[in-house]
PLY file of the C-alpha trace (Angstrom):
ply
format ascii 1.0
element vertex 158
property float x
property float y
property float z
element edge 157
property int vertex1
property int vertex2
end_header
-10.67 -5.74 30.83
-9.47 -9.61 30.98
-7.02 -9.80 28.17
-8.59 -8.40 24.93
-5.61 -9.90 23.02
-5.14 -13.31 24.43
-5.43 -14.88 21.13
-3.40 -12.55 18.81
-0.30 -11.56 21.12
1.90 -12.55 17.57
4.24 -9.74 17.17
2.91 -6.57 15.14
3.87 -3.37 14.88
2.54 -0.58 17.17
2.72 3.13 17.80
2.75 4.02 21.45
2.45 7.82 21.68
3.64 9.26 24.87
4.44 12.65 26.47
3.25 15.02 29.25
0.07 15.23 30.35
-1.87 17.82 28.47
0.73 17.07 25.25
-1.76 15.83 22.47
-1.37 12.35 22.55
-5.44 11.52 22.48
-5.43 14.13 19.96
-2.52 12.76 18.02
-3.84 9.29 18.06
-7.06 10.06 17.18
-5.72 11.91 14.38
-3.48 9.23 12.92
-5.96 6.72 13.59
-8.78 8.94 11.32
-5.47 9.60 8.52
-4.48 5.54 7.93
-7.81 3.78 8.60
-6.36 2.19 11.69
-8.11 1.79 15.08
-6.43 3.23 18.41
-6.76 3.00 21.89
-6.78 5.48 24.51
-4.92 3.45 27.50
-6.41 6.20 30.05
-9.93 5.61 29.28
-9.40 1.84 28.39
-8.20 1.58 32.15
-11.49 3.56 33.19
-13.79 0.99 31.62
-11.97 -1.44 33.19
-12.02 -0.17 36.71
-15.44 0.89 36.52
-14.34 4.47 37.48
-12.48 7.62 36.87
-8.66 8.04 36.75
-8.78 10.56 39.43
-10.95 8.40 41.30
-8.60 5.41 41.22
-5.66 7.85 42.40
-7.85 9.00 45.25
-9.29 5.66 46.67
-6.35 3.71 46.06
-3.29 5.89 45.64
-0.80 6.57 42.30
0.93 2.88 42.98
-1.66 1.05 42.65
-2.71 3.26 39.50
0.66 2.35 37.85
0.67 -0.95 38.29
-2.79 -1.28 36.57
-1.71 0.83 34.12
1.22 -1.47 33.30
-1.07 -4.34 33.62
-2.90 -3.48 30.88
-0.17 -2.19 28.67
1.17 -5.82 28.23
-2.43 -7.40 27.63
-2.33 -4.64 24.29
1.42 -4.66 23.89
1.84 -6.61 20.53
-2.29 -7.14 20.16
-2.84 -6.34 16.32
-6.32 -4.59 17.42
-4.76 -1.71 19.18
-2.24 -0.44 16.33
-2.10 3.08 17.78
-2.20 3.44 21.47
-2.16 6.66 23.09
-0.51 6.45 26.67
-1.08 8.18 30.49
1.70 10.67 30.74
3.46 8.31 33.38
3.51 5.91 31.67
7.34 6.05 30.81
8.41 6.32 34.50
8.53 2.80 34.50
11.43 1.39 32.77
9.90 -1.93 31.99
6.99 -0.31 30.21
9.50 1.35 27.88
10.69 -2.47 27.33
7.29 -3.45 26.50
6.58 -0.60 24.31
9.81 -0.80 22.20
9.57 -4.43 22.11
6.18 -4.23 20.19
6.32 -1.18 18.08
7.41 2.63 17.55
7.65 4.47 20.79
6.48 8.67 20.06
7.16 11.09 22.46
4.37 14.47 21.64
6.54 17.22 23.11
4.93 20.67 22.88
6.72 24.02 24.95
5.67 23.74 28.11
4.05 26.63 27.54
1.49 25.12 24.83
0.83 22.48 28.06
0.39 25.23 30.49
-2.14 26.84 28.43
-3.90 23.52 27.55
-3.92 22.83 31.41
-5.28 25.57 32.95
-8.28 25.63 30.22
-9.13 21.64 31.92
-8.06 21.47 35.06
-10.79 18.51 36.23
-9.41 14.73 36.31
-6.19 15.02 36.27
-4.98 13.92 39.98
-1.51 15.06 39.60
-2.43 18.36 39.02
-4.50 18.46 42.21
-1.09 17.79 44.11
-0.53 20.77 43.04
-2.67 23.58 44.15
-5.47 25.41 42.84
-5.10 28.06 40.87
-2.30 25.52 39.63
1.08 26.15 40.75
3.11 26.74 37.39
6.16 26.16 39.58
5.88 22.94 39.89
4.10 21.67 37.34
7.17 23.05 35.51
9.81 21.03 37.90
7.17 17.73 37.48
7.33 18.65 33.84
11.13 18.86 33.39
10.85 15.60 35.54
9.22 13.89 33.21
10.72 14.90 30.40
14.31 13.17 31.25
12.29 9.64 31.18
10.45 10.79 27.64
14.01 11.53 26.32
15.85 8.39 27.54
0 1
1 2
2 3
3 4
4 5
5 6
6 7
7 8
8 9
9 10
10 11
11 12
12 13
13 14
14 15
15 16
16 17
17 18
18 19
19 20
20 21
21 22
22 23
23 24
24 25
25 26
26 27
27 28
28 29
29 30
30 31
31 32
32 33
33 34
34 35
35 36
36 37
37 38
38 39
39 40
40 41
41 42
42 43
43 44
44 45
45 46
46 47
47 48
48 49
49 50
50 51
51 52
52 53
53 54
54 55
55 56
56 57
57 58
58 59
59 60
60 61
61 62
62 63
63 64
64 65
65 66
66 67
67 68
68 69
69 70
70 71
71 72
72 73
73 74
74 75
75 76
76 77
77 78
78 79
79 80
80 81
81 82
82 83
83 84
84 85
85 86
86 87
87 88
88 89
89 90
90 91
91 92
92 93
93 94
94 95
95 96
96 97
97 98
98 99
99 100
100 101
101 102
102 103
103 104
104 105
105 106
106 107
107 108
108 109
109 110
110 111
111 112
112 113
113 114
114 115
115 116
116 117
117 118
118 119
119 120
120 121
121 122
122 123
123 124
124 125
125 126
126 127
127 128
128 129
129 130
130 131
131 132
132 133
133 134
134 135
135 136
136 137
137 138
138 139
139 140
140 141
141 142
142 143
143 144
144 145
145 146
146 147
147 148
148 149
149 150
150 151
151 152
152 153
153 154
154 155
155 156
156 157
């Protein structure tokens, strides 16, 4: 995706949902898009079309850093692009500090925190594509997935 928002990078007002992976934030932003009449934009599957291939597949042919820094890449060509109002984010996407710059510069940063135990369960019913979860064993090893989680949740809370 060259720049989809070269022309209109004035500043509006966004609403970047974040949160774990397997949280809701698809979900959510589909759902707010459908309530207020405004369109969204999945940043996972935005970077997919771009790259021609799956998330996982990026992770496995060119490893999670170069995943991030696409992922960051496109965040600022939507950051502050009136045609993406709602964007739902990757679940890593906070781990980067000058993403949460970007975000909060733009718009209304919303972190979709279920239990973990509402994850778990959402998880282990769609295991496929998510590389992170590979890392971690088949049947998935709730052990660390809850260690990642808690990981993740001291960026989502910053």
């Amino acid at each position: 995706m060259t720049n989809p928002c070269f022309a209109c990078k004035s500043m509006v007002n966004q609403v970047f949902l974040v949160g774990y992976m397997g949280a809701g934030k698809t979900s959510a932003a589909k759902a707010l898009s459908e309530d207020s009449g405004l369109p969204m934009l999945d940043l996972d599957e935005a970077l997919e079309r771009q790259e021609g291939r799956s998330i996982f597949e990026l992770f496995e042919q060119e490893g999670e850093a170069a995943f991030r820094a696409k992922e960051s890449t496109l965040l600022n060509e939507v950051a502050g692009c009136k045609d993406f109002p709602i964007v739902a984010c990757g679940g890593g996407i906070m781990v980067d500090s000058q993403n949460v710059k970007t975000m909060k510069r733009h718009g209304l940063v919303v972190w979709i925190d279920p239990p973990f135990e509402t994850i778990l369960t959402r998880l282990r019913a769609n295991l496929g594509g998510r590389p992170l979860l590979a890392a971690m064993g088949d049947p998935l090893n709730e052990e660390k997935l809850r260690t990642h989680y808690e990981l993740r949740r001291s960026v989502y809370d910053a």
